[in-house]
C-alpha positions as CSV (number, residue, x, y, z in Angstrom):
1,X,11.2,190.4,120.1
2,X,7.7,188.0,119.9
3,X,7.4,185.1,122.2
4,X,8.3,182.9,119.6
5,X,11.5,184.5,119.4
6,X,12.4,184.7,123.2
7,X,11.2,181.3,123.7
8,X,14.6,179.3,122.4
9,X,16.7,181.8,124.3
10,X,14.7,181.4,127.7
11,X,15.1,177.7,127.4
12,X,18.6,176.8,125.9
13,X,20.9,180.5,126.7
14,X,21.1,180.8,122.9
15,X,19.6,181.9,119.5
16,X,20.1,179.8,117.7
17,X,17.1,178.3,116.1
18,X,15.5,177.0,118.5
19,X,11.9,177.4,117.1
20,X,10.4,173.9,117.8
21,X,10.6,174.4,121.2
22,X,9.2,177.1,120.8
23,X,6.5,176.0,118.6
24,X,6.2,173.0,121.0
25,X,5.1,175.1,123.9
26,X,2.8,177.4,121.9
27,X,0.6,174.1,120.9
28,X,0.9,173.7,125.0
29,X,-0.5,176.9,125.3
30,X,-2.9,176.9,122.7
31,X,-4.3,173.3,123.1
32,X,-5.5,172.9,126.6
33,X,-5.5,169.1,126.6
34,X,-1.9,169.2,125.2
35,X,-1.0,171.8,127.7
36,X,-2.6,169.7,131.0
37,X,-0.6,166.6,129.9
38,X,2.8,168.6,129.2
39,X,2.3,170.1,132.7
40,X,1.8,166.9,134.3
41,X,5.3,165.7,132.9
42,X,7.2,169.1,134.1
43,X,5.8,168.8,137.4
44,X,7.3,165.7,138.1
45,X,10.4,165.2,140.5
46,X,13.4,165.2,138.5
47,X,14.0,161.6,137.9
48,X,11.0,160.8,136.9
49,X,10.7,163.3,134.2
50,X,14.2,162.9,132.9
51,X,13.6,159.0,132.4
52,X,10.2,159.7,130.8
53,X,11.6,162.5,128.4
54,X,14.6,160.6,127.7
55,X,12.1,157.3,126.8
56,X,10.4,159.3,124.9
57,X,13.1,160.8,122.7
58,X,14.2,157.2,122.3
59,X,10.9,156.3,120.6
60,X,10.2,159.9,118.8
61,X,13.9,158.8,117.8
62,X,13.1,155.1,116.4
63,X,10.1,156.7,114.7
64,X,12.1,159.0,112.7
65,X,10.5,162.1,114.2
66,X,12.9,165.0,113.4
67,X,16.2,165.7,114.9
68,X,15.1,169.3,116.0
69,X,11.9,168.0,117.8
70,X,13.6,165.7,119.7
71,X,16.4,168.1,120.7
72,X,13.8,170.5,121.5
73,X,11.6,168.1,123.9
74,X,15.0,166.6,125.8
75,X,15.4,170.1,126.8
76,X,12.1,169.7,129.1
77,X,14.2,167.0,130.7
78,X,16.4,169.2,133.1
79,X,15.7,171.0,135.9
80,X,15.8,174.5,134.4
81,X,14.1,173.6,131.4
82,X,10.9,172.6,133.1
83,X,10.9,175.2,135.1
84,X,10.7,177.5,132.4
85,X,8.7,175.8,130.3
86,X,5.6,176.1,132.8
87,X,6.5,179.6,133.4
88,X,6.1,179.7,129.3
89,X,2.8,177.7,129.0
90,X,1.4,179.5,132.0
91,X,2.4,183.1,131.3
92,X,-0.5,185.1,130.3
């Protein structure tokens, strides 16, 4: 299975779909200006970066972005989803 494909499964515990987050954190690891500003949001304590991602989903929301982008960047808001998302972007 390719990165893209493990990638929704590492993050959500399920495959299905899943591929904007995975697309999400290729960009991150394919655009280095992308990925220093994504890292700085998972590396903050857990309250901030849940009320940041969750603000931000509100406005992706009220700017019509799609529902699977959104649903893929709330993930980044918990604990285990950060986590792994830096293990993802930083993963040689």
């Amino acid at each position: 299975m390719s990165l893209m494909g493990k990638i929704p499964k590492w993050l959500t515990g399920r495959d299905d779909g899943g591929e904007a987050i995975a697309r999400l954190l290729i960009a991150a690891r394919e655009d280095p200006d992308f990925r220093r500003r994504l890292k700085i949001i998972l590396q903050l304590p857990s309250h901030h970066r849940r009320s940041l991602v969750n603000d931000a989903v509100h406005q992706m929301a009220l700017r019509g972005e799609p529902e699977d982008l959104r649903a893929a960047f709330s993930i980044l808001a918990t604990d285990e989803g950060a986590a792994t998302a830096l293990k993802v972007i930083d993963a040689d």
